[in-house]
The first five atom37 places (N, CA, C, CB, O) and aatype in JSON, in Angstrom:
{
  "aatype": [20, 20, 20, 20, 20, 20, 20, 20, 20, 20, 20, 20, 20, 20, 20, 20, 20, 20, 20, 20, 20, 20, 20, 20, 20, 20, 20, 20, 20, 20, 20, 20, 20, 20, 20, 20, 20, 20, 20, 20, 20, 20, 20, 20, 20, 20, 20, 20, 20, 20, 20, 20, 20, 20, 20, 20, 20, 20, 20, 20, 20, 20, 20, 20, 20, 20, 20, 20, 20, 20, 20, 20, 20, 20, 20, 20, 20, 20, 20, 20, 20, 20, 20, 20, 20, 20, 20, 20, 20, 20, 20, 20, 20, 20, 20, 20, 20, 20, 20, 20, 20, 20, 20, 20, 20, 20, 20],
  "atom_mask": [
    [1, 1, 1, 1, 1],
    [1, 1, 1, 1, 1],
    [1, 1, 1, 1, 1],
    [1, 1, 1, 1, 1],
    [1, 1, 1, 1, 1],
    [1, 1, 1, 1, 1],
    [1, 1, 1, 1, 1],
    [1, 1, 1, 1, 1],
    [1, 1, 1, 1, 1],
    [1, 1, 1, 1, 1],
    [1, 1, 1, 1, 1],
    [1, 1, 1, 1, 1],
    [1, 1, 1, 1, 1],
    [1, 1, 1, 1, 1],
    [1, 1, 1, 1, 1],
    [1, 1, 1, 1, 1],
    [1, 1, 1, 1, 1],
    [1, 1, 1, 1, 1],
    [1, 1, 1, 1, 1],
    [1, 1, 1, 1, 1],
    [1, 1, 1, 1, 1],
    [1, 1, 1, 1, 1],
    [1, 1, 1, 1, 1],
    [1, 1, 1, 1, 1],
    [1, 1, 1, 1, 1],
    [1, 1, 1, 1, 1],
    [1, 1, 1, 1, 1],
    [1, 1, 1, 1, 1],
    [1, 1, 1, 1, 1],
    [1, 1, 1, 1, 1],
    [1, 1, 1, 1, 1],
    [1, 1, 1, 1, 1],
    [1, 1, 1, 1, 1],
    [1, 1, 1, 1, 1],
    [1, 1, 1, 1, 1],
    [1, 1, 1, 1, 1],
    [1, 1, 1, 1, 1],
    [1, 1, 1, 1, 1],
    [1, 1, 1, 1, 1],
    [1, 1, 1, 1, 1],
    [1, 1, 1, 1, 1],
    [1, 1, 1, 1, 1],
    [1, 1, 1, 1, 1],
    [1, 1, 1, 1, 1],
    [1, 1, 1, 1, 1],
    [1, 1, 1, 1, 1],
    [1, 1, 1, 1, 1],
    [1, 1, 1, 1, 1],
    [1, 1, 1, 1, 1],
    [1, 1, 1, 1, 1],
    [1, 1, 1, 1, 1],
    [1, 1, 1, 1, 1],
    [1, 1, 1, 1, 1],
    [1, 1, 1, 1, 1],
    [1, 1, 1, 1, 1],
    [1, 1, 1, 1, 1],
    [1, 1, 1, 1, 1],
    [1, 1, 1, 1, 1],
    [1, 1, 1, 1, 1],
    [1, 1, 1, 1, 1],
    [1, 1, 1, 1, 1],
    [1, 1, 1, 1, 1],
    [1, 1, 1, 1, 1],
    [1, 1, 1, 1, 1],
    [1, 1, 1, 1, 1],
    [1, 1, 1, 1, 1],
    [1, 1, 1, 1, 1],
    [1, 1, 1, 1, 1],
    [1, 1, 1, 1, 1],
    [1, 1, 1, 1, 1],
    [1, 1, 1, 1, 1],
    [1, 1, 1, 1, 1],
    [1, 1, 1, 1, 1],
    [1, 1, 1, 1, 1],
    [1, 1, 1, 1, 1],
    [1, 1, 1, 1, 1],
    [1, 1, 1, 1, 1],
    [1, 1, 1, 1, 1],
    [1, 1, 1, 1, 1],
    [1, 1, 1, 1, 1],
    [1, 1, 1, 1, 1],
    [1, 1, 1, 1, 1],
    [1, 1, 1, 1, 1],
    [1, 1, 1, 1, 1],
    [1, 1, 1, 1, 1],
    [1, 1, 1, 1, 1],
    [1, 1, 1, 1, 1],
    [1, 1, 1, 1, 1],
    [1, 1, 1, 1, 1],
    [1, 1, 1, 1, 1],
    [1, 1, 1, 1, 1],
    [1, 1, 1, 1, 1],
    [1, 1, 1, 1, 1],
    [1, 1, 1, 1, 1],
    [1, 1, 1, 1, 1],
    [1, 1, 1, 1, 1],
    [1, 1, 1, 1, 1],
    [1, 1, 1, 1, 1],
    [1, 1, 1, 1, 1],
    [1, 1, 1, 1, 1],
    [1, 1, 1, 1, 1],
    [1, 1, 1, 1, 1],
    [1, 1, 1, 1, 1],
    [1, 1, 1, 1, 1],
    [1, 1, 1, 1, 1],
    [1, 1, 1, 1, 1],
    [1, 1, 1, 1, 1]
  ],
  "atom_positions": [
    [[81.99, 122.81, 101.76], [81.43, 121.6, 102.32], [82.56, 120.62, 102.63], [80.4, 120.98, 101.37], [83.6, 120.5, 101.99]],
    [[82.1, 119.81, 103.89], [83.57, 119.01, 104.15], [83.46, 117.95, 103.3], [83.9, 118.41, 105.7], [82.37, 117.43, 103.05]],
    [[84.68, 117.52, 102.73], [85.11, 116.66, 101.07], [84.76, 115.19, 101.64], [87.26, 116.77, 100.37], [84.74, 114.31, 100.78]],
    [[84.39, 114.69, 103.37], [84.03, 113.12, 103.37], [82.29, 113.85, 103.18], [84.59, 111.88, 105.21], [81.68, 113.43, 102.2]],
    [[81.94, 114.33, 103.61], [80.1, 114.94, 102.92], [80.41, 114.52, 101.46], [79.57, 117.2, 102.98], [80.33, 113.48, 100.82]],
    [[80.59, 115.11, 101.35], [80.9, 115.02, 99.42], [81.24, 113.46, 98.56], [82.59, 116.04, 99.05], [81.18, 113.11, 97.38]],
    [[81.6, 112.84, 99.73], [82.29, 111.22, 99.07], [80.77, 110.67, 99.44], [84.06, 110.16, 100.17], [79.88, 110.26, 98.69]],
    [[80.8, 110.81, 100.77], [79.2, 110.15, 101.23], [78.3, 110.44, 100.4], [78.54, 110.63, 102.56], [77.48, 109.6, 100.04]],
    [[78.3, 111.44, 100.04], [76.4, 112.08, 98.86], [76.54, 111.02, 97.8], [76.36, 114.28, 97.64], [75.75, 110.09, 97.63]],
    [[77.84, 111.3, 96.99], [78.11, 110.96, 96.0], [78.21, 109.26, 95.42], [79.07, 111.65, 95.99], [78.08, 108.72, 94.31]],
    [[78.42, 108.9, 96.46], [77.93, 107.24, 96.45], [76.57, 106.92, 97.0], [78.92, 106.32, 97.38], [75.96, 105.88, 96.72]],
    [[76.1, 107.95, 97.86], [74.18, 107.32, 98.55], [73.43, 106.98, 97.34], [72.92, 108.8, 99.49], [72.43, 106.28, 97.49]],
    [[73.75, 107.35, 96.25], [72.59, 107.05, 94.72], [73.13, 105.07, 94.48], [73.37, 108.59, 92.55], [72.52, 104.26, 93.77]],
    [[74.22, 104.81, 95.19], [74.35, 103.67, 94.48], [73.34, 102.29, 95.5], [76.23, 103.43, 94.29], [72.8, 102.31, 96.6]],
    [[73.49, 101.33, 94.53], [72.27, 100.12, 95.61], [73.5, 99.76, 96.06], [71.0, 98.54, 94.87], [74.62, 99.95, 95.6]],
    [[72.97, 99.02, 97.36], [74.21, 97.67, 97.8], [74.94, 98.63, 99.07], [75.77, 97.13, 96.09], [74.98, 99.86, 99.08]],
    [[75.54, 97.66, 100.21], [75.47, 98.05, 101.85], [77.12, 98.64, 101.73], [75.12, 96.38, 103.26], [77.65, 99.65, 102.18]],
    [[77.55, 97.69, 101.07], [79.23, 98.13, 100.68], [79.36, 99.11, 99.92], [80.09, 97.13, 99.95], [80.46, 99.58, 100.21]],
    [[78.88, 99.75, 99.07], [78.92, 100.72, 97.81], [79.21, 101.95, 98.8], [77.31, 100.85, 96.7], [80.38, 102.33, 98.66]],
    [[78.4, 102.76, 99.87], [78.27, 103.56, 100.06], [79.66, 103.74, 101.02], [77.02, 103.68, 100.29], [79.78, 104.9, 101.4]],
    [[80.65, 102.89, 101.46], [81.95, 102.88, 102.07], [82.95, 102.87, 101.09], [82.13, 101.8, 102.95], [84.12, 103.13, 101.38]],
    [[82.53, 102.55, 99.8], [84.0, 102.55, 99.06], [84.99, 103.67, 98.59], [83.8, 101.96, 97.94], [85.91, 103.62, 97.76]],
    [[84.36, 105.03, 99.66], [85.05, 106.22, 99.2], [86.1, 105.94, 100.44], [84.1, 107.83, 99.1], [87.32, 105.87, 100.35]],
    [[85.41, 105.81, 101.45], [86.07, 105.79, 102.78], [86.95, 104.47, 102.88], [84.95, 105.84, 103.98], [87.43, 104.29, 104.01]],
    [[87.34, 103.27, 101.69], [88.15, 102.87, 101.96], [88.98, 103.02, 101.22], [88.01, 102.08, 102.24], [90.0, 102.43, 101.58]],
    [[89.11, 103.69, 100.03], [90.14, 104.3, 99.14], [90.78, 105.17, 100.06], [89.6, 105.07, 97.84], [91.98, 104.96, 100.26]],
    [[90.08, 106.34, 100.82], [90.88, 107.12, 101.39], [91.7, 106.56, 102.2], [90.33, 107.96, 101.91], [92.9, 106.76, 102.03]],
    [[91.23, 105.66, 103.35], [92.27, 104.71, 104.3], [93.21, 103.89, 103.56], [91.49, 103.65, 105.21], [94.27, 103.51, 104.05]],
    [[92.82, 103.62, 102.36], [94.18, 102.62, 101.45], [95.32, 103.39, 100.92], [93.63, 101.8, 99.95], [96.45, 102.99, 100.64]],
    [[94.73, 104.74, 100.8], [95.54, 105.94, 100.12], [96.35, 106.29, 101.22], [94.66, 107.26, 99.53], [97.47, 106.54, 100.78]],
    [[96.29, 106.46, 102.77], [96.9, 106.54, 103.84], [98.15, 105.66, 104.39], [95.99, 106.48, 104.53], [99.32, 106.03, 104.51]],
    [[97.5, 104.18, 104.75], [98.12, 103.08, 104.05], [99.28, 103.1, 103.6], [97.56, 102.75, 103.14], [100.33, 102.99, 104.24]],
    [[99.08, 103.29, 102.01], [100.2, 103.49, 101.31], [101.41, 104.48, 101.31], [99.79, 103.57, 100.41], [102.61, 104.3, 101.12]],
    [[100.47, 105.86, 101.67], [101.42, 106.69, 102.07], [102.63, 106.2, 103.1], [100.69, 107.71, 102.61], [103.84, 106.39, 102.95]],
    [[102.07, 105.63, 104.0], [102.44, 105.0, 105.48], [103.62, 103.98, 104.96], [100.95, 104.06, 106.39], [104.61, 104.05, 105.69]],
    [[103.74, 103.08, 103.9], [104.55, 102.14, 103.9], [105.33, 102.84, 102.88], [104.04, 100.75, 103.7], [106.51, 102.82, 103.23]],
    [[105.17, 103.53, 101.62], [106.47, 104.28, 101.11], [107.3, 105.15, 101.18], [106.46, 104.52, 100.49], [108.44, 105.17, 100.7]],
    [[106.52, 106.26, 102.06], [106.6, 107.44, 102.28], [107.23, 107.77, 103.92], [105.21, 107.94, 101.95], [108.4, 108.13, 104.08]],
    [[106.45, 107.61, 104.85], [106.47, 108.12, 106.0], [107.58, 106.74, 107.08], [104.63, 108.42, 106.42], [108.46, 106.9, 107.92]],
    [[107.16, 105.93, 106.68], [108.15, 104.6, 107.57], [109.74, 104.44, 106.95], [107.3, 102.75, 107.28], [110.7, 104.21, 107.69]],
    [[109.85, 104.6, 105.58], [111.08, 104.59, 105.18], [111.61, 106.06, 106.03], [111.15, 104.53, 103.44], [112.47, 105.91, 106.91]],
    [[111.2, 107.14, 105.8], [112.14, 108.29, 106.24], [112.21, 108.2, 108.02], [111.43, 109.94, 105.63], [113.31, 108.22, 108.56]],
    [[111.37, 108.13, 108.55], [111.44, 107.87, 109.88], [112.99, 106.87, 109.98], [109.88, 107.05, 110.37], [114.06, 107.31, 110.42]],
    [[112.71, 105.13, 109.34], [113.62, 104.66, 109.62], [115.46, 105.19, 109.5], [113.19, 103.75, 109.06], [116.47, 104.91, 110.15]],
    [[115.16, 106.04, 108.33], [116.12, 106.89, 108.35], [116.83, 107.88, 108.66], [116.14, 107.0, 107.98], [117.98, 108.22, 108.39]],
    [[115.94, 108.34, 109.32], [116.38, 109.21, 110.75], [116.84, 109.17, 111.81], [115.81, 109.61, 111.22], [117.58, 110.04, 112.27]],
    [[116.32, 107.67, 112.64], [116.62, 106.69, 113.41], [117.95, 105.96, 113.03], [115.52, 105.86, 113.41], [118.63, 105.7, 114.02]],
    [[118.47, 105.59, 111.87], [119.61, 105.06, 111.4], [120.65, 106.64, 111.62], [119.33, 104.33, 109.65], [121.62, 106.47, 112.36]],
    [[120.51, 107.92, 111.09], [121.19, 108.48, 111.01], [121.42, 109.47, 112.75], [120.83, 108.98, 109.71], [122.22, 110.4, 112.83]],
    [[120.95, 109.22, 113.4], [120.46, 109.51, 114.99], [121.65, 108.51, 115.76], [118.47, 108.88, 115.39], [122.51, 108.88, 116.55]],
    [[121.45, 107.46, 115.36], [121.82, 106.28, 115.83], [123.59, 106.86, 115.31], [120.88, 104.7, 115.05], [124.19, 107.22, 116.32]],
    [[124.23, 106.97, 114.38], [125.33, 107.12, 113.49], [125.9, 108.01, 114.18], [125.11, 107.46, 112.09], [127.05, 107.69, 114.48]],
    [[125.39, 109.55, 114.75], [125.81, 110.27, 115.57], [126.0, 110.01, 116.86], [125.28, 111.06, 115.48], [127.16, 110.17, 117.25]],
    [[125.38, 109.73, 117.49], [125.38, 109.36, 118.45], [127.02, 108.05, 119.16], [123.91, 108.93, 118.26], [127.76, 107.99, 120.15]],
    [[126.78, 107.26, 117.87], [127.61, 106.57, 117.87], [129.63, 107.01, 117.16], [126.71, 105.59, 117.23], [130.55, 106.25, 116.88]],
    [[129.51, 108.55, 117.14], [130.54, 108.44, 116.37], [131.81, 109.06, 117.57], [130.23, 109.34, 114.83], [131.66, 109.79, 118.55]],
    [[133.03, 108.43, 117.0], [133.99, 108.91, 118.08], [135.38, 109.79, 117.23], [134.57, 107.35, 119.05], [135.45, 110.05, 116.02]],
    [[136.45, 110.12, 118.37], [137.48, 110.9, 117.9], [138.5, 109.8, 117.03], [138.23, 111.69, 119.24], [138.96, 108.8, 117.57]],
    [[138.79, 110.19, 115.45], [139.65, 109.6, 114.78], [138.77, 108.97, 113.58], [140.46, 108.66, 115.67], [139.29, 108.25, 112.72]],
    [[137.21, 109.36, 113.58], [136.19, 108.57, 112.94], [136.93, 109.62, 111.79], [134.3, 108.53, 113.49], [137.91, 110.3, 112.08]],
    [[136.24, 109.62, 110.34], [136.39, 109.9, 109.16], [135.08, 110.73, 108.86], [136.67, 108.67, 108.37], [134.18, 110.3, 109.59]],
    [[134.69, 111.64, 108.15], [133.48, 112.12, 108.44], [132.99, 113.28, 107.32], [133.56, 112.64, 109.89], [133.7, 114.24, 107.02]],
    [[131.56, 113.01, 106.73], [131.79, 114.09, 105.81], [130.47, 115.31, 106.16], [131.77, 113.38, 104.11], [129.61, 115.07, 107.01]],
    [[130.48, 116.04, 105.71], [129.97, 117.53, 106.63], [128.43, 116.98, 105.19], [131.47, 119.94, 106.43], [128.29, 116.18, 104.26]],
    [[127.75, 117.9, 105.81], [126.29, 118.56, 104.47], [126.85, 119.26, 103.74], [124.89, 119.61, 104.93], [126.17, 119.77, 102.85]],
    [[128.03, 119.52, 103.79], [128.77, 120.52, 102.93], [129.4, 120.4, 102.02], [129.43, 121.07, 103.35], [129.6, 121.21, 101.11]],
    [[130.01, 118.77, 102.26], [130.63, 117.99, 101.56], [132.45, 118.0, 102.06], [130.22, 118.45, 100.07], [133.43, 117.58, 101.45]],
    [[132.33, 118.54, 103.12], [133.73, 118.73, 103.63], [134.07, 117.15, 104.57], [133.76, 120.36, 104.73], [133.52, 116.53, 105.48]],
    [[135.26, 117.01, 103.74], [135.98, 115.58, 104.2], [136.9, 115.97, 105.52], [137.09, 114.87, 102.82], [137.72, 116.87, 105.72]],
    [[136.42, 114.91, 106.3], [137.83, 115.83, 107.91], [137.54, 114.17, 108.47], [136.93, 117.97, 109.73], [136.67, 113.35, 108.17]],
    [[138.81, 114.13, 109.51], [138.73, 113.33, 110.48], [138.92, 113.61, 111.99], [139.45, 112.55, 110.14], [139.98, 114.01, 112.49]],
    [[137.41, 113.28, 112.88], [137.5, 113.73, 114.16], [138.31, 113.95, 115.09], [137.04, 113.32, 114.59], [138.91, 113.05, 115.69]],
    [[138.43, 115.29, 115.34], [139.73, 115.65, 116.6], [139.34, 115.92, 118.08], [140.55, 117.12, 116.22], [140.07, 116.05, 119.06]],
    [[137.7, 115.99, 117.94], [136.9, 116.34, 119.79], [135.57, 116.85, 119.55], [137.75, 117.79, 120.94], [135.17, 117.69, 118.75]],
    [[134.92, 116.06, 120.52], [133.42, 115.72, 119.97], [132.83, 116.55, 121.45], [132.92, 113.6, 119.7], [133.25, 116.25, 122.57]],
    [[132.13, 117.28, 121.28], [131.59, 118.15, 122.45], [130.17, 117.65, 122.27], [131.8, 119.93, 122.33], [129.71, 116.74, 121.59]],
    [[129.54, 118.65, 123.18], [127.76, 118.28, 123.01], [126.71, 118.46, 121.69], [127.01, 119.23, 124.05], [125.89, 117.72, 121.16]],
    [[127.16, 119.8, 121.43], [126.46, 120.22, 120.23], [127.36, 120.33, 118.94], [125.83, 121.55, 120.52], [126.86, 120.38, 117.81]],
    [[129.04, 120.37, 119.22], [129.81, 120.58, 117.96], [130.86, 119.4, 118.06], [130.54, 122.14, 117.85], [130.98, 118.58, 118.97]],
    [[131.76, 119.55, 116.6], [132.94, 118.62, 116.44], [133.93, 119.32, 115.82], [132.66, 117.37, 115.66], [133.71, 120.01, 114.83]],
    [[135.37, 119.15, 116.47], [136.53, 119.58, 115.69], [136.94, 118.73, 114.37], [137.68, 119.58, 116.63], [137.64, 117.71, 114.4]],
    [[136.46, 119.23, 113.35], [137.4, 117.98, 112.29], [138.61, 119.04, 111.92], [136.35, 117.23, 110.44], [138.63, 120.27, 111.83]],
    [[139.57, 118.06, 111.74], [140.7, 118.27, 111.16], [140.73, 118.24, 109.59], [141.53, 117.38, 111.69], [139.94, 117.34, 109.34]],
    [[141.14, 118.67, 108.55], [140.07, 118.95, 107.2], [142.18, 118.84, 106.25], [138.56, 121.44, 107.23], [142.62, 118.65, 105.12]],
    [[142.6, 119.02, 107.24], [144.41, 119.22, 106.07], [145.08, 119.46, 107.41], [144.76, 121.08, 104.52], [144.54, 120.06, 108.34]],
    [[146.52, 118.87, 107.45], [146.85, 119.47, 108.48], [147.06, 120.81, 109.24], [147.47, 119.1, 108.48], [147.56, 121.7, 108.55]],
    [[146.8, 121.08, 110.41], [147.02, 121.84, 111.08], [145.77, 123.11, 110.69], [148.49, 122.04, 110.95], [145.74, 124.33, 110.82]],
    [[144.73, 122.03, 110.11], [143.79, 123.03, 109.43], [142.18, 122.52, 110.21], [143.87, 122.8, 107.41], [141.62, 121.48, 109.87]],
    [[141.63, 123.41, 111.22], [140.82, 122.8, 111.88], [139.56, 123.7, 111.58], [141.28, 122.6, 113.28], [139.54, 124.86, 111.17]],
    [[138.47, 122.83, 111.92], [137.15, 123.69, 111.55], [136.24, 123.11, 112.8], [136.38, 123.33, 109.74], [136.27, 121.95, 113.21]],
    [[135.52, 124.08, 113.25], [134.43, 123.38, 114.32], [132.94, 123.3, 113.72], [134.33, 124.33, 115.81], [132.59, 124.44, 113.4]],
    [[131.88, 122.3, 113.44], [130.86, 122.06, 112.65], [129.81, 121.67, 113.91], [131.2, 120.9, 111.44], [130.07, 121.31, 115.05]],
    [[128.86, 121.83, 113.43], [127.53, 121.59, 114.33], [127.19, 120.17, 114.07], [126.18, 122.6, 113.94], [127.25, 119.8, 112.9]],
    [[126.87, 119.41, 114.9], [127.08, 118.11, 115.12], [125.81, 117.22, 114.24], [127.1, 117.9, 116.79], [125.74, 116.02, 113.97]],
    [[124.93, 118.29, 113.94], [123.94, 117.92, 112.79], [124.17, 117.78, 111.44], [123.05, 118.72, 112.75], [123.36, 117.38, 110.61]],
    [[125.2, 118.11, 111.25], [125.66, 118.23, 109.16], [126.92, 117.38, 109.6], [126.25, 120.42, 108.04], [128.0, 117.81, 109.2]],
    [[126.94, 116.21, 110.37], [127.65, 115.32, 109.94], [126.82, 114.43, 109.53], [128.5, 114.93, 110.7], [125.82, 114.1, 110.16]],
    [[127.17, 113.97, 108.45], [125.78, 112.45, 107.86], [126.39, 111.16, 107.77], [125.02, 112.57, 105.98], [125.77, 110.13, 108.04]],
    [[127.91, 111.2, 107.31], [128.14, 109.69, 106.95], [129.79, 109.59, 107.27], [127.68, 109.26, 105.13], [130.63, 110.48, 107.37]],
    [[129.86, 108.69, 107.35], [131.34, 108.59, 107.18], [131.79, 108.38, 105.91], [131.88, 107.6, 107.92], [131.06, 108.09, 104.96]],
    [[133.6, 108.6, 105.85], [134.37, 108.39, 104.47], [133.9, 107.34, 103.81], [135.81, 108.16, 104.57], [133.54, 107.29, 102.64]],
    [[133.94, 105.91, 105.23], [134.15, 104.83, 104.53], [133.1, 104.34, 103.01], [134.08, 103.86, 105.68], [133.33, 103.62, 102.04]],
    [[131.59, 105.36, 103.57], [130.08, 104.94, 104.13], [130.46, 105.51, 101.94], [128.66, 106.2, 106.03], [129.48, 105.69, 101.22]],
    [[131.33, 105.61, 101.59], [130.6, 106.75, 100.18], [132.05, 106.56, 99.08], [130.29, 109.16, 100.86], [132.26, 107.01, 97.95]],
    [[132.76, 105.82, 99.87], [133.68, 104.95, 98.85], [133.35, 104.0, 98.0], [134.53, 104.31, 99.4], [133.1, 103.02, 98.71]],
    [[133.14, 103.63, 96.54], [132.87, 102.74, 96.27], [133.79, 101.0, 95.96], [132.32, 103.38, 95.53], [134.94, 100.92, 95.52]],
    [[133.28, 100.31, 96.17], [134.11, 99.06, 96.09], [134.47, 98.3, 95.06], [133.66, 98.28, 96.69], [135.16, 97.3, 95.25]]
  ]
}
């Protein structure tokens, strides 16, 4: 049986015009909430980290998903050369860069 049937039955025994909605506004408050802790923070953070790529250039500082420290040597469409030690180059997919050096130094 579908589970709003089940909220609806289960409140029709009570008196009063509001009683029989108060399943259906828990569920929308429960949504709600999801919406402001859950789903808007990570979005915004995706958008911040979208934004970070987009914005990054040759000589930036940069650390991989991998945890590999390099500084940019040539930024193509889908990849990046970091330089990782000298004369020591690696090409990475332009998605597992997340932050810069500066971004994870503490002060």
């Amino acid at each position: 049986m579908n589970t709003l049937a089940l909220i609806l039955q289960t409140q029709g025994g009570q008196p009063g015009g509001m009683a029989n909605y108060s399943g259906i506004i828990m569920i929308v408050l429960l949504f709600v909430v999801f919406y402001f802790f859950m789903i808007r923070p990570q979005s915004k953070r995706q958008k911040e980290i979208r934004n970070f790529r987009a914005a990054m250039k040759v000589g930036d500082k940069v650390i991989t998903s991998g945890g590999i420290y390099g500084r940019i040597k040539e930024i193509s469409d889908d990849t990046i050369l970091l330089e990782v030690d000298e004369n020591v180059r690696i090409r990475v997919d332009k998605n597992s860069v997340f932050a810069t050096a500066a971004d994870t130094q503490q002060k």
